[in-house]
Backbone bond lengths (Angstrom), bond angles and torsions (degrees), N, CA, C in turn:
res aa  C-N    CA-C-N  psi(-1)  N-CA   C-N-CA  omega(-1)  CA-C   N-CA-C  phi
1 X - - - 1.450 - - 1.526 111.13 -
2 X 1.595 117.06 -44.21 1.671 125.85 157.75 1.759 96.70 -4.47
3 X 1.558 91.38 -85.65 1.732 129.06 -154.23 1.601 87.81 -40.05
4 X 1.156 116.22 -53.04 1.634 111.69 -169.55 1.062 124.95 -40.71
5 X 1.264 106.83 -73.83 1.694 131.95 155.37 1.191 127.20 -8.05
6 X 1.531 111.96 -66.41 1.380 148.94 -169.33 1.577 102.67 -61.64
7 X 1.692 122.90 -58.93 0.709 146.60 156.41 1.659 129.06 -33.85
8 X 1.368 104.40 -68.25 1.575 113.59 155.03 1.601 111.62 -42.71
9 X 1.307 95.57 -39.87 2.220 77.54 -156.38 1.613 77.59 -80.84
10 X 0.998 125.84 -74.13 1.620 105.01 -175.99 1.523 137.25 -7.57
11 X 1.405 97.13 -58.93 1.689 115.33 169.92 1.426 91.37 -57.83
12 X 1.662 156.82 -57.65 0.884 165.01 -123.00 1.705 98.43 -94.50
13 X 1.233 115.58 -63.48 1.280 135.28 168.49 1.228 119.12 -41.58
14 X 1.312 115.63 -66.08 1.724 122.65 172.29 1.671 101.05 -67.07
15 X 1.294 146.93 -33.28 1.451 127.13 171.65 1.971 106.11 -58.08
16 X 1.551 93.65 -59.74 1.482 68.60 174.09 1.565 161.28 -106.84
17 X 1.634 91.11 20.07 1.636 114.17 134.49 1.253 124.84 -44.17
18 X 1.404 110.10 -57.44 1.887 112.18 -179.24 1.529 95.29 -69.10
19 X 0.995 134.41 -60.60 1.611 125.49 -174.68 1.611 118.25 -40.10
20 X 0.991 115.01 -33.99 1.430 133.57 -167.85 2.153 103.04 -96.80
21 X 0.986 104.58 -24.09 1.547 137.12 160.94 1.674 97.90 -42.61
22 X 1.699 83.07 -82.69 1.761 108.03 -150.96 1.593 75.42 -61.50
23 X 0.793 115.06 -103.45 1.419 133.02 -152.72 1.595 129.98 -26.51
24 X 1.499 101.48 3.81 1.479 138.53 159.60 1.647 104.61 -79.32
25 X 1.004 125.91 -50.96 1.489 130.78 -155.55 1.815 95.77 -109.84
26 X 0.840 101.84 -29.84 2.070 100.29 -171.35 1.443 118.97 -142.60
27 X 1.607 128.70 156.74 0.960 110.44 -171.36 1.736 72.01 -160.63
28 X 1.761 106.52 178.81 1.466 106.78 -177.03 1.661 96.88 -140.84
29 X 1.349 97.96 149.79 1.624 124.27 -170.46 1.646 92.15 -115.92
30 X 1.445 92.24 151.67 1.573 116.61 168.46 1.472 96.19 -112.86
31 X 1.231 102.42 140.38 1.663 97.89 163.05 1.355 126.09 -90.74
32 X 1.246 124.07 137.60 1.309 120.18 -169.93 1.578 128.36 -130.51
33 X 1.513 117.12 100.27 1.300 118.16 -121.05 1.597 162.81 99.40
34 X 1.262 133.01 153.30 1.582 117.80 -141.69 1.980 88.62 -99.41
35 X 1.167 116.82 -11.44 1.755 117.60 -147.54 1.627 93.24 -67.93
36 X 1.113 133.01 20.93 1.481 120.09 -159.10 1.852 94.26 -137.38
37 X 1.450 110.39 -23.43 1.487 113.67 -165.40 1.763 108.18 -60.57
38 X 1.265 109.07 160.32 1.560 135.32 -9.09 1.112 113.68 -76.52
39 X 1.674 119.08 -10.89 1.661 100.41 -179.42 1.475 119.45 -37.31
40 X 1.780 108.69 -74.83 0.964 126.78 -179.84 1.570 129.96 -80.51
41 X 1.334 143.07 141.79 1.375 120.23 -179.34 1.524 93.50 -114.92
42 X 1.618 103.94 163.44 1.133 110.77 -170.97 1.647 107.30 -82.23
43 X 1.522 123.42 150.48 1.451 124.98 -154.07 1.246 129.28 86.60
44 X 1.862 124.59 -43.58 1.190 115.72 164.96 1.419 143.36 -76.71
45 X 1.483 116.58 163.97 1.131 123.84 -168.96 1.388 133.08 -91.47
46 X 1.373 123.15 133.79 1.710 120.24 -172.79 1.219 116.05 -121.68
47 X 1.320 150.21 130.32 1.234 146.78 107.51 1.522 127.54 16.00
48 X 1.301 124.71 102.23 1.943 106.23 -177.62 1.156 96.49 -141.23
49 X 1.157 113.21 137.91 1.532 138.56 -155.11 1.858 79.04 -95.79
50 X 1.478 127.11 140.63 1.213 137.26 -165.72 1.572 90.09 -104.83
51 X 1.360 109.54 142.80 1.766 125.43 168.48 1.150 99.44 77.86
52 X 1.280 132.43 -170.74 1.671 140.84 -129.92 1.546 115.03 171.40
53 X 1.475 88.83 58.30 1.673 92.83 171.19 1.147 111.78 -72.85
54 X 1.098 125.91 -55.39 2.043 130.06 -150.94 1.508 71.49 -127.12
55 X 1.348 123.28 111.28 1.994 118.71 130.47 1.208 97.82 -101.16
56 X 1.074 112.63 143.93 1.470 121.84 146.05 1.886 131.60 -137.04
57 X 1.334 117.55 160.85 1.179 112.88 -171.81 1.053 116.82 -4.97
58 X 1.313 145.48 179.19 1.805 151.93 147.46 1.261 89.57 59.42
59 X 1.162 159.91 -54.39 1.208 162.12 -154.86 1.761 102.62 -25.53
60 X 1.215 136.56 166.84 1.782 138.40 168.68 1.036 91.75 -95.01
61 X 1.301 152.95 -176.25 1.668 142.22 84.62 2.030 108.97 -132.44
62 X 1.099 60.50 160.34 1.800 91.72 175.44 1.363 117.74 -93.44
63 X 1.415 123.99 107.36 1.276 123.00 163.43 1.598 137.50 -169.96
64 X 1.371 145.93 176.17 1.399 130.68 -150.57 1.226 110.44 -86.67
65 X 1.406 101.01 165.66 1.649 95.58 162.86 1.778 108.95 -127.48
66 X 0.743 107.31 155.98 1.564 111.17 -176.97 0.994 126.14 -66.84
67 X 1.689 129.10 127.17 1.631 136.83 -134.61 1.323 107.70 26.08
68 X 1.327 137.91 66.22 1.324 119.10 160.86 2.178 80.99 -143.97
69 X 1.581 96.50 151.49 1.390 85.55 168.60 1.206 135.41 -123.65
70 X 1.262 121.07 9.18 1.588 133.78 151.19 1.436 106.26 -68.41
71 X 1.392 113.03 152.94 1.227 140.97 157.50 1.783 115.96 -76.55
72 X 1.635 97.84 151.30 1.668 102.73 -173.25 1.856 87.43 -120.39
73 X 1.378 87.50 177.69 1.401 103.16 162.95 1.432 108.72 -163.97
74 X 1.206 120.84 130.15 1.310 140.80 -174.89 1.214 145.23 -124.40
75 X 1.370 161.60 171.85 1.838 126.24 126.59 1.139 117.24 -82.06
76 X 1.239 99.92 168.46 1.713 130.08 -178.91 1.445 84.41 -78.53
77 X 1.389 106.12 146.74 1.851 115.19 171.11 1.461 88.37 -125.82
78 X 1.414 116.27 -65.93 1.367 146.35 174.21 1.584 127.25 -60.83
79 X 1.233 117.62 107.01 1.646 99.49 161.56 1.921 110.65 -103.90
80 X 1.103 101.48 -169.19 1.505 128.99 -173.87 1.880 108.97 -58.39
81 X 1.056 103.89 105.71 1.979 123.27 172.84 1.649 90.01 81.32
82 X 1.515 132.14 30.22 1.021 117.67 166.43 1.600 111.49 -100.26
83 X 2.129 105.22 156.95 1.494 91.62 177.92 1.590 116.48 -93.49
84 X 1.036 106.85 130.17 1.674 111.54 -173.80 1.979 95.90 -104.90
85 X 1.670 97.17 133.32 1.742 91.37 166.37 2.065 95.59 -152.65
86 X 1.338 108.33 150.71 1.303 105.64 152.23 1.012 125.18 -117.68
87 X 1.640 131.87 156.01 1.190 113.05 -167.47 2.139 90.89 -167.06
88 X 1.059 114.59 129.39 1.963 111.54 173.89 1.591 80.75 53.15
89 X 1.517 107.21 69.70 1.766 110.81 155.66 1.484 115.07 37.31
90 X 1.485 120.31 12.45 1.508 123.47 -172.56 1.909 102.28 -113.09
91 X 1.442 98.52 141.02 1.664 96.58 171.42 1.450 104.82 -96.07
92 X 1.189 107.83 170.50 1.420 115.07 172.72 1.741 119.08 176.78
93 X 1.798 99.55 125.97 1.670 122.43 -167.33 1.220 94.75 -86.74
94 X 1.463 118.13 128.58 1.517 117.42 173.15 1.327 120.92 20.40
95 X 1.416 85.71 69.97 1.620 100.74 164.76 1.687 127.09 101.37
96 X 1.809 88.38 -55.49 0.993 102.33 178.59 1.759 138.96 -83.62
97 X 1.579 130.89 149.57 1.724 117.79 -158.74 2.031 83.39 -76.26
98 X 1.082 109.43 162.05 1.470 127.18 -132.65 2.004 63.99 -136.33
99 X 1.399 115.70 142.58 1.236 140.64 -169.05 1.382 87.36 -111.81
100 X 1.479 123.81 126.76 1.349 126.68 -179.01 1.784 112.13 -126.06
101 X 1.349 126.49 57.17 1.626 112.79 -148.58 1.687 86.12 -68.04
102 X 1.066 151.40 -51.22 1.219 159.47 -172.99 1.632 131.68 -37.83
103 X 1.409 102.51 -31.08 1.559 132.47 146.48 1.698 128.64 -55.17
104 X 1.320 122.98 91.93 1.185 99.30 170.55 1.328 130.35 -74.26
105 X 1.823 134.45 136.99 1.270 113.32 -164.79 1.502 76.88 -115.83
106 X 1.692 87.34 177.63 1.317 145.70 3.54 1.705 104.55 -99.66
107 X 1.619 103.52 126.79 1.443 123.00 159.39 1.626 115.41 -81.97
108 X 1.137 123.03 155.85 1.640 125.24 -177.02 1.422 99.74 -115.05
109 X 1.364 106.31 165.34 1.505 96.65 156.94 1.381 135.25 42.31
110 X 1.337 148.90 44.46 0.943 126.37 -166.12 1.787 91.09 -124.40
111 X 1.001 111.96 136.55 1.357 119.62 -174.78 1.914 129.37 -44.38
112 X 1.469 102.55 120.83 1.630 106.79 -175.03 1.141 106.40 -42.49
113 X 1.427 130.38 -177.54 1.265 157.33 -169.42 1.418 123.51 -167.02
114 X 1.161 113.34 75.74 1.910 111.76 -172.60 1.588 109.04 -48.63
115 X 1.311 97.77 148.57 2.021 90.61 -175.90 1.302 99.61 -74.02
116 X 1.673 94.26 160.21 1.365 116.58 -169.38 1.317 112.43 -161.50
117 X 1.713 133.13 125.84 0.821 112.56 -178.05 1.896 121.79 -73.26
118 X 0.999 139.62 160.91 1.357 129.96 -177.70 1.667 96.90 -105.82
119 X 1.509 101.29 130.19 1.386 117.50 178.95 1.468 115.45 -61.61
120 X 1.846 114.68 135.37 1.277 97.02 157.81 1.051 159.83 -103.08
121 X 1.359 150.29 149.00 1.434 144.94 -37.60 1.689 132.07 -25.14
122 X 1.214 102.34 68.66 1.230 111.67 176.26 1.553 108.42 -140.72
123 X 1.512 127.92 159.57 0.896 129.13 163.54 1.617 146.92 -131.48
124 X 1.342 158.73 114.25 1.706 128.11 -112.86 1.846 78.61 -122.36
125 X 1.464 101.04 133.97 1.392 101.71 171.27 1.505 111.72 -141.51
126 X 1.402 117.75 150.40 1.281 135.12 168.03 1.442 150.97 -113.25
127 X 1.222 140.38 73.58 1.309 130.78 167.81 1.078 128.01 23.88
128 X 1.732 141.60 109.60 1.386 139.41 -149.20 1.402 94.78 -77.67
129 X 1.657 118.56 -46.16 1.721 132.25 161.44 1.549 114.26 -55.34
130 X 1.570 112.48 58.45 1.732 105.20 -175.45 1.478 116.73 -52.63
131 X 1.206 123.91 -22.59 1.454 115.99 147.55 1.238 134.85 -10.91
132 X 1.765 85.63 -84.51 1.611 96.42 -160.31 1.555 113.99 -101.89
133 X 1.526 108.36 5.93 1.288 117.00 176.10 1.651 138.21 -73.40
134 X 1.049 116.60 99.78 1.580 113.34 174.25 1.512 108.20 -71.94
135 X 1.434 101.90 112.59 1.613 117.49 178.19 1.226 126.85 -151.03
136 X 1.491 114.75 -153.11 1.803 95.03 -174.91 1.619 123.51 -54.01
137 X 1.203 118.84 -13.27 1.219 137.08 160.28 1.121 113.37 -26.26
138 X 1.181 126.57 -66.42 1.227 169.49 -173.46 1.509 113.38 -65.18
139 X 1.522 103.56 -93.73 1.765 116.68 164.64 1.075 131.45 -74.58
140 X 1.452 131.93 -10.01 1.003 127.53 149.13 1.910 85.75 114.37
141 X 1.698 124.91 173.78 1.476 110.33 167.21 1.283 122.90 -52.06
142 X 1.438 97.06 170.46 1.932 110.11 -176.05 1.508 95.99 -90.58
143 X 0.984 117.65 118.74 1.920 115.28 158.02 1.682 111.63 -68.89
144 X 1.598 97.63 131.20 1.507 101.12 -164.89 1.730 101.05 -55.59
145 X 1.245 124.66 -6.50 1.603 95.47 -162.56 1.720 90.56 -108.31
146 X 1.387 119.78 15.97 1.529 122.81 144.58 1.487 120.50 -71.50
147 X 1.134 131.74 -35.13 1.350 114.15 -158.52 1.770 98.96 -106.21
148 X 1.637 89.48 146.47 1.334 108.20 -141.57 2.216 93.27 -89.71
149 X 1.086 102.93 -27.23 1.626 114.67 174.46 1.731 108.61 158.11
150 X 1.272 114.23 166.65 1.361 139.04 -155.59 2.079 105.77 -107.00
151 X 1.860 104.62 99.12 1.409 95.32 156.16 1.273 138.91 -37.06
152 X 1.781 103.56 115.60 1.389 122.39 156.02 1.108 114.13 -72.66
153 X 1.640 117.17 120.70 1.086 146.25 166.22 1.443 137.38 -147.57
154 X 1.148 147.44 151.92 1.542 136.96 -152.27 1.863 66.70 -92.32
155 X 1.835 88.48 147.35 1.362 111.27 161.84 1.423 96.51 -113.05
């Protein structure tokens, strides 16, 4: 009966070591809201790898914005000393129209953006729904030590 015991708290021990593990490295978001569709739908759940070593373009992530206290989640359009502008509902990185397969078109209207370079550590992101999305548009870039980690998802 010892052995049992012994055994259990062990098993007990190592669950919540690994819990205390995971939850160092990952944490999970609900989505909340249409500004992300069709990738994402509003209500479901993701996987996000915590901290922000490698973002890059297309990338998801999750992270704050300043005085506000919900969390967003978005893509990266923009990285760091790049030029970001919109202009005839089109994005475009230094210069160039920015390949969006992830976007369904055609969007109308969605508000210009004079170029600008984006500061670095910062990052400029947008709502796949440029519509209905409140984003850098909006707040201006994410400062890297806002965003909270980067959706896991099969690309």
């Amino acid at each position: 009966m010892k052995k049992v015991w012994i055994t259990l708290g062990v098993i007990l021990i190592l669950a919540i070591i690994s819990f205390f593990i995971f939850n160092s490295y990952y944490t999970f978001y609900r989505v909340n809201g249409d500004s992300m569709e069709p990738a994402l739908k509003n209500g479901e759940i993701y996987l996000v790898s915590r901290g922000n070593k490698s973002i890059d373009r297309g990338d998801i992530i999750v992270f704050r914005v300043e005085q506000e206290e919900s969390s967003y989640i978005k893509r990266v359009i923009a990285l760091p000393g790049e030029k970001v502008a919109i202009f005839d509902n089109t994005v475009f990185i230094n210069g160039r129209m920015l390949s969006e397969p992830y976007v369904q078109l055609p969007y109308f209207d969605i508000q210009d953006v004079e170029e600008f370079t984006v500061p670095q550590g910062h990052y400029y992101v947008l709502g796949d729904d440029r519509v209905e999305s409140y984003d850098s548009r909006h707040f201006g870039p994410v400062p890297q030590e806002n965003i909270i980690g980067i959706l896991q998802m099969e690309r």
